[in-house]
NUNUTOR-694936 format. One record per residue (C-alpha): residue in three letters; x, y, z. Coordinates in steps of 0.02 Angstrom, whole numbers, padded with zeros to 5 digits, always signed. Layout:
BEGIN
ALAXYZ...
***
This chain:
BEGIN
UNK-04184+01339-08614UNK-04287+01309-08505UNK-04425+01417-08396UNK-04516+01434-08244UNK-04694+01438-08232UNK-04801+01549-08133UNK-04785+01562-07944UNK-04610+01483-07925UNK-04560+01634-07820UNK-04459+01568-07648UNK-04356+01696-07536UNK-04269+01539-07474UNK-04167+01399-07556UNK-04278+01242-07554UNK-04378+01303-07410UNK-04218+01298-07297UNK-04166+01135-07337UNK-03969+01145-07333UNK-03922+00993-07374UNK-03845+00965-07538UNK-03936+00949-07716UNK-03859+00779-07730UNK-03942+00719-07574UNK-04096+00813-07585UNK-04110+00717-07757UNK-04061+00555-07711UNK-04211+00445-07779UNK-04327+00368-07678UNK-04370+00216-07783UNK-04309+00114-07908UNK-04429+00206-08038UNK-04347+00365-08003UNK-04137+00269-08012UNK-04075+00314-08180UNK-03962+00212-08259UNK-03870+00033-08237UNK-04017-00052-08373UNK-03890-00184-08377UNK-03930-00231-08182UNK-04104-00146-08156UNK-04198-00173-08335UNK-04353-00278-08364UNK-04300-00465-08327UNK-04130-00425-08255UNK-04034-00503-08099UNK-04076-00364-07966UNK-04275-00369-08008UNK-04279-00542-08024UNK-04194-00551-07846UNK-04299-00425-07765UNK-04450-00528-07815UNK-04350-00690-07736UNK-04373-00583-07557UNK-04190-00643-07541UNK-04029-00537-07554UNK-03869-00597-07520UNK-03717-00504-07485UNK-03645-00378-07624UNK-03505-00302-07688UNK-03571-00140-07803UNK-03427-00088-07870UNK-03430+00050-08003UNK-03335+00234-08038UNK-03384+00406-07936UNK-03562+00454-07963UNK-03636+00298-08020UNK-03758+00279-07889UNK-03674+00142-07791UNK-03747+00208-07614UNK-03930+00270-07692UNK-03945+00075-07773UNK-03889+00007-07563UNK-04020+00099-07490UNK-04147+00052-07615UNK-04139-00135-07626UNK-04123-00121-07422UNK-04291-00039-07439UNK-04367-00150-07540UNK-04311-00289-07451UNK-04392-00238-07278UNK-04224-00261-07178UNK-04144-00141-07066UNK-04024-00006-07142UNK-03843+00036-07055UNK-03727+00162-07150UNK-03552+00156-07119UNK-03412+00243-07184UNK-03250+00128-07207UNK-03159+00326-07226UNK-03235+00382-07045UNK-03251+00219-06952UNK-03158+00055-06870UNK-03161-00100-06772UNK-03245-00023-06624UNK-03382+00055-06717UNK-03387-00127-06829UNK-03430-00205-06622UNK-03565-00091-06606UNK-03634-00104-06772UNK-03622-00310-06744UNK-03728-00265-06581UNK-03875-00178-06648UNK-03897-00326-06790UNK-03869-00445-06622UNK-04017-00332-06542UNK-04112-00315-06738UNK-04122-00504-06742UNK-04188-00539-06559UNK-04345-00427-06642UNK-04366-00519-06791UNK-04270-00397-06925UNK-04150-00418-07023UNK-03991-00289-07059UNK-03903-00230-07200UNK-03738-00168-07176UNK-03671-00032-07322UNK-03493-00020-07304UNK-03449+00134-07398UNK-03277+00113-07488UNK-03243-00045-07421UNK-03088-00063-07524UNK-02997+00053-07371UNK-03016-00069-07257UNK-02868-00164-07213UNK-02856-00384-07210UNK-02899-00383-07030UNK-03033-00264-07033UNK-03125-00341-07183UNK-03084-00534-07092UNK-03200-00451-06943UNK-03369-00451-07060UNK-03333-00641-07136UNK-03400-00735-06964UNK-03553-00643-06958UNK-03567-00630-07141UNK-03569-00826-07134UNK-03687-00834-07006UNK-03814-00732-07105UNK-03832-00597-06952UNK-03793-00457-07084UNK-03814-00455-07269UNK-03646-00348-07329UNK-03687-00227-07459UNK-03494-00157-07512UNK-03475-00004-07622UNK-03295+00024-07700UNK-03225+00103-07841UNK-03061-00014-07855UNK-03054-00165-07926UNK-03143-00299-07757UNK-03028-00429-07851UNK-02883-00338-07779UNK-02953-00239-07630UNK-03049-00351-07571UNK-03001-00512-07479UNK-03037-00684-07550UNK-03129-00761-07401UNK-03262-00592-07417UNK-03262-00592-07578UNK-03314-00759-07603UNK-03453-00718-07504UNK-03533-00600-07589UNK-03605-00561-07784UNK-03494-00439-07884UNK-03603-00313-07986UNK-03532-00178-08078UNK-03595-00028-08102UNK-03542+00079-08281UNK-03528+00273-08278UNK-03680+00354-08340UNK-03671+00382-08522UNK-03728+00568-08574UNK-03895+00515-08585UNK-03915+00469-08418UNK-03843+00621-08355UNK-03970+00729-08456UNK-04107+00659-08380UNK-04037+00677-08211UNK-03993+00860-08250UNK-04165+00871-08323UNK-04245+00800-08168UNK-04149+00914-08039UNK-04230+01062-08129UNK-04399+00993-08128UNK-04420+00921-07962UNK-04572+00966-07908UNK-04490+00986-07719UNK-04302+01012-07751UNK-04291+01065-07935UNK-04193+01218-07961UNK-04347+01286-08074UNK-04434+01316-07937UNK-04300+01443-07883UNK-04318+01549-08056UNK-04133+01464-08109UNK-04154+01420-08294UNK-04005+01338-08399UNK-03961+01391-08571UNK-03964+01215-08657UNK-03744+01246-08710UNK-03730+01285-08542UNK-03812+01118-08462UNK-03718+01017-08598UNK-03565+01074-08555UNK-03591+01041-08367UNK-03639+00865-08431UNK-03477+00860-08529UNK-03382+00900-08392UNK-03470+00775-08255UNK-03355+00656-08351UNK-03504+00514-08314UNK-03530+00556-08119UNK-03687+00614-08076UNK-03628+00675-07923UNK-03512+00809-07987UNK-03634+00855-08116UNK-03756+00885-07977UNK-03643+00982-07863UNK-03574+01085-08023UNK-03763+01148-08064UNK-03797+01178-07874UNK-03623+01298-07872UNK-03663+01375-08040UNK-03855+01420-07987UNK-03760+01501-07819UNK-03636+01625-07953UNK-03822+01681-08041UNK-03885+01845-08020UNK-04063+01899-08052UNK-04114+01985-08200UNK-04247+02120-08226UNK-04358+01996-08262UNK-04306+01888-08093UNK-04241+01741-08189UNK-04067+01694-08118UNK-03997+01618-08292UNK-03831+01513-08317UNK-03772+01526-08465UNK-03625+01437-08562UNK-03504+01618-08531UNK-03543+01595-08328UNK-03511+01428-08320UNK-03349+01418-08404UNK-03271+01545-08291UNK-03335+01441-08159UNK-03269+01287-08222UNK-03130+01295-08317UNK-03054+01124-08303UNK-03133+00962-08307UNK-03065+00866-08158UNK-03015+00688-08242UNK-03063+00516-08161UNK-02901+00442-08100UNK-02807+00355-07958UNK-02626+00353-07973UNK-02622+00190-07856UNK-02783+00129-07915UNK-02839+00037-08056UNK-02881+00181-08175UNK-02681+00205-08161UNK-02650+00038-08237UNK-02783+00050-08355UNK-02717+00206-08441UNK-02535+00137-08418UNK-02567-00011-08510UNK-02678+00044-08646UNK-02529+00156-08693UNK-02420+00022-08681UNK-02504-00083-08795UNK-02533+00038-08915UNK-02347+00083-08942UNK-02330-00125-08949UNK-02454-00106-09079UNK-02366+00050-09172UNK-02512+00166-09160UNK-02445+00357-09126UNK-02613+00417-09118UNK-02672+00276-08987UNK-02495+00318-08897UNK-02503+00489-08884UNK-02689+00500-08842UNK-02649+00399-08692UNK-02503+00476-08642UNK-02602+00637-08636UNK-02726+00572-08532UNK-02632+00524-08389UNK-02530+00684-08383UNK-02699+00780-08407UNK-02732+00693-08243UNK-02610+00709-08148UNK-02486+00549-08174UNK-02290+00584-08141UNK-02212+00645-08297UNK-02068+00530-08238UNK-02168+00376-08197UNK-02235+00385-08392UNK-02051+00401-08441UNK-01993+00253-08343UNK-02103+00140-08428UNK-02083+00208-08611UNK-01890+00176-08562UNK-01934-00006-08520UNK-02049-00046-08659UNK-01910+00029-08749UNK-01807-00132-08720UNK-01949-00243-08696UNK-02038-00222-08851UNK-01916-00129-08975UNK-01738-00216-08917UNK-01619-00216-09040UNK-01731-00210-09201UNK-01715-00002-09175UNK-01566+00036-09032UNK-01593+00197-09050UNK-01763+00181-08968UNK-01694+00151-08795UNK-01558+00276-08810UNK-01708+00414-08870UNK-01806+00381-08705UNK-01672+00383-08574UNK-01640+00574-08655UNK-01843+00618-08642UNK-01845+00577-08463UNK-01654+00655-08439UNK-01742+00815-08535UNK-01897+00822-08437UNK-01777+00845-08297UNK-01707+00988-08366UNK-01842+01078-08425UNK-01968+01027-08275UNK-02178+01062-08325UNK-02270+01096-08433UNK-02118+01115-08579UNK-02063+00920-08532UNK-02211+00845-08598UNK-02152+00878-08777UNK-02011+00772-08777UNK-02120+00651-08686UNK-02241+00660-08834UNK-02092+00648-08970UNK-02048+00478-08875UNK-02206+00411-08868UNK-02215+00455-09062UNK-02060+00405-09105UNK-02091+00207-08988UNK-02242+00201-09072UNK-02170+00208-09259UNK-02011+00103-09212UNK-02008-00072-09298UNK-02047-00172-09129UNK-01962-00356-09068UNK-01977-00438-08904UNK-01833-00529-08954UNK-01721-00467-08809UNK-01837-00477-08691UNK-01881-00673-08731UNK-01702-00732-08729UNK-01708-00639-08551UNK-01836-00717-08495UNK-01804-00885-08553UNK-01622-00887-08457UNK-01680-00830-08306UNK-01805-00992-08311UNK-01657-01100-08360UNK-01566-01042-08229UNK-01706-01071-08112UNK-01748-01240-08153UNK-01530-01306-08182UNK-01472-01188-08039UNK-01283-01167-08005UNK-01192-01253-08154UNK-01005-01230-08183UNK-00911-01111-08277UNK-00827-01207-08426UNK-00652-01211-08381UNK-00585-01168-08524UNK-00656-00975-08519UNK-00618-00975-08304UNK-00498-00848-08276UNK-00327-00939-08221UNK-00244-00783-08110UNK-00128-00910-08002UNK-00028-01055-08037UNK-00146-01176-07933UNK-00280-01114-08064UNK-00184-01173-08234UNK-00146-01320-08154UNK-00315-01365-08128UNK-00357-01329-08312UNK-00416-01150-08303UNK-00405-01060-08471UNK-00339-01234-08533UNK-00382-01220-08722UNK-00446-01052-08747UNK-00456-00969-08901UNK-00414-00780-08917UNK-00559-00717-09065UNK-00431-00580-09098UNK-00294-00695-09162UNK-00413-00730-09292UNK-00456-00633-09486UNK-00643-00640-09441UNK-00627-00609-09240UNK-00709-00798-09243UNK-00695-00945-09119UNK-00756-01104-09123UNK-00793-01132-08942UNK-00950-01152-08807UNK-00984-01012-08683UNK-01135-01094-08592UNK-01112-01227-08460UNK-01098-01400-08526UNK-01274-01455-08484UNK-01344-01306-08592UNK-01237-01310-08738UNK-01297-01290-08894UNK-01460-01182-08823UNK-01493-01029-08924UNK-01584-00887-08821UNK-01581-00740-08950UNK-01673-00753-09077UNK-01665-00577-09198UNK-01828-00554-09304UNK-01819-00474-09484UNK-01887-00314-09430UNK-01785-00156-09412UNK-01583-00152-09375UNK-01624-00353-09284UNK-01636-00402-09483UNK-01432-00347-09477UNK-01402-00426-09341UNK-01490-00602-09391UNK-01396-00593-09561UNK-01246-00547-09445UNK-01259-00707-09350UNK-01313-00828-09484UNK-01150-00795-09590UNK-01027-00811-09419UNK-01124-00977-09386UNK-01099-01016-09587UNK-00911-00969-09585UNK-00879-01074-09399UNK-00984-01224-09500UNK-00860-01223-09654UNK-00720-01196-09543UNK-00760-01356-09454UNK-00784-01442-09581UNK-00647-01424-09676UNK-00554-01460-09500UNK-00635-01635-09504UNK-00576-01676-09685
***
């Protein structure tokens, strides 16, 4: 814990100052910026490009709370160039003109401009194609913070334009020293206010801040407002306070952004890689944070086919019923028989067997097209028809002991092409065995038809 020293006595927050810790924090200098070593360590790219005196256009793209805006306004100050905010959330073309006119007016004086484009990744084609002429002609240098993906929200032409860097979430240590310095500030620490921390109740606060500084920021600046003085005139948070305050940890996700098809995928691949714990951790997560229970079942129902098949049939049949059940029984009891078919796809012997004889048809059928129906397994409905040699030749498998024919079924071009291809694993080993003694029993047959 820790306490204030002497004279730290204020009737008013911060002498009056109401804007918010975060901002009141925000550092002033690259000495103060904690975090992102990777970019702003001894001998790294944005020192070594500082010292250049030359900064091109940037994409910082990094999660919530990484210091994406805070790292823009820094490297604009170092750099000596003019500063314009602008929010891609609040703003649009016409504010883009007058922004474009104040660089115009910047230039005529010598300076250069920097334009931030907060969450540039809302910007549509056309409004991000507005920045690439002046981007080219060097009257702005286009700073771009986003927290998708800039290889998908942002468009080519831009994007070619500018250096990607990403920015990581803060690890824990990071966020202690940022909690550490918002106490300590010797303007805008909360110390200075008599608020002291118990040290379970700060860690959990950094637990919760899930790697954004931000939200661990604003959660200490809500949790010093619930303290109450004590006799001694300390205002003290402690773990008990803070948990009725925050009771839930608000989980990073986007349901249409790229967090969404992170999670999806890492629990698709580990069911493909039969790990239940891997499966169901996953599968946890993105119901924790808010995914649709029936989006997660719709893709356990195709992986189901895609990457079980026939080497466990009962797999697909298992998670039609979870999604049919979490139906039924609606939140939060449907997540169980989500679980047991995550658990259940995970431990299944696995073959992509279906799904490659699928795949290789449909590009057979893209690259030959149209071809023929055989005529002898046409239909031949009307006279006109057997006359032309519809049906001519068929063979009926039922008029035979082992419901066996020795006839083609593809057209002619792509006879003898074998698409399915069962693995040993699971019930696809009783099928393969199936298969090989038909083809064994057909091959005799002929054979002794040739003698």
């Amino acid at each position: 814990m820790t306490s204030p020293g002497p004279g730290h006595n204020h009737p008013t927050l911060f002498g009056g100052d109401t804007r918010p810790l975060a901002e009141r924090l925000r550092p002033a200098s690259l000495t103060d910026f904690i975090g992102q070593q990777h970019l702003l360590g001894e001998g790294k790219f944005l020192p070594r490009l500082l010292a250049s005196k030359k900064l091109p256009s940037l994409i910082l793209w990094g999660p919530p709370g990484t210091g994406k805006t805070t790292l823009a306004r820094l490297l604009a100050s170092k750099s000596g160039a003019q500063f314009i905010f602008f929010s891609a959330v609040l703003t649009g073309v016409k504010e883009i003109r007058a922004i474009i006119s104040q660089a115009e007016k910047f230039r005529s004086q010598g300076l250069t401009t920097i334009l931030f484009v907060d969450e540039i990744h809302r910007f549509n084609k056309s409004q991000q194609d507005g920045f690439l002429p002046h981007v080219e002609s060097g009257l702005i240098t286009l700073i771009g913070a986003t927290t998708e993906n800039p290889s998908f929200q942002v468009i080519a032409p831009l994007l070619s334009r500018c250096r990607v860097l990403t920015l990581s979430e803060l690890n824990q240590d990071d966020l202690h020293k940022i909690a550490e310095r918002a106490i300590n500030h010797p303007i805008h620490g909360l110390l200075r206010e008599n608020i002291v921390f118990d040290q379970d109740g700060l860690n959990f606060l950094v637990e919760q801040a899930d790697g954004d500084a931000r939200r661990l920021l604003n959660s200490m600046e809500i949790a010093s407002s619930l303290a109450e003085e004590d006799e001694s005139g300390l205002k003290r948070i402690s773990l008990a306070l803070i948990s009725d305050a925050f009771q839930r940890n608000s989980l990073r996700y986007d349901r249409a952004g790229e967090e969404h098809y992170n999670l999806i995928s890492a629990l698709h691949k580990s069911l493909r890689d039969s790990d239940p714990d891997g499966a169901l951790y996953w599968l946890c997560r993105m119901l924790a944070a808010g995914e649709d229970p029936l989006y997660v079942a719709r893709r356990m129902i195709r992986f189901a086919s895609e990457d079980i098949g026939n080497a466990d049939p009962m797999a697909l049949q298992l998670a039609i019923q979870a999604r049919e059940t979490f139906q039924v029984l609606g939140s939060p009891e449907g997540e169980l028989t989500l679980a047991q078919a995550a658990i259940y796809l995970a431990t299944a012997p696995k073959s992509n067997a279906v799904y490659m004889a699928y795949k290789n048809v449909m590009q057979d059928i893209q690259k030959t097209g149209s071809l023929p129906v055989p005529l002898h397994i046409r239909n031949a409905p009307t006279g006109l028809m057997q006359e032309l040699g519809y049906g001519k030749g068929y063979q009926y498998a039922h008029d035979d002991s082992h419901a066996l024919v020795d006839q083609h079924h593809l057209p002619e071009q792509l006879e003898g092409t074998t698409y399915y291809q069962p693995t040993n694993r699971g019930h696809e080993a009783v099928i393969k065995e199936r298969l090989e003694k038909w083809r064994q029993i057909l091959a005799t047959r002929s054979k002794r038809e040739s003698l």
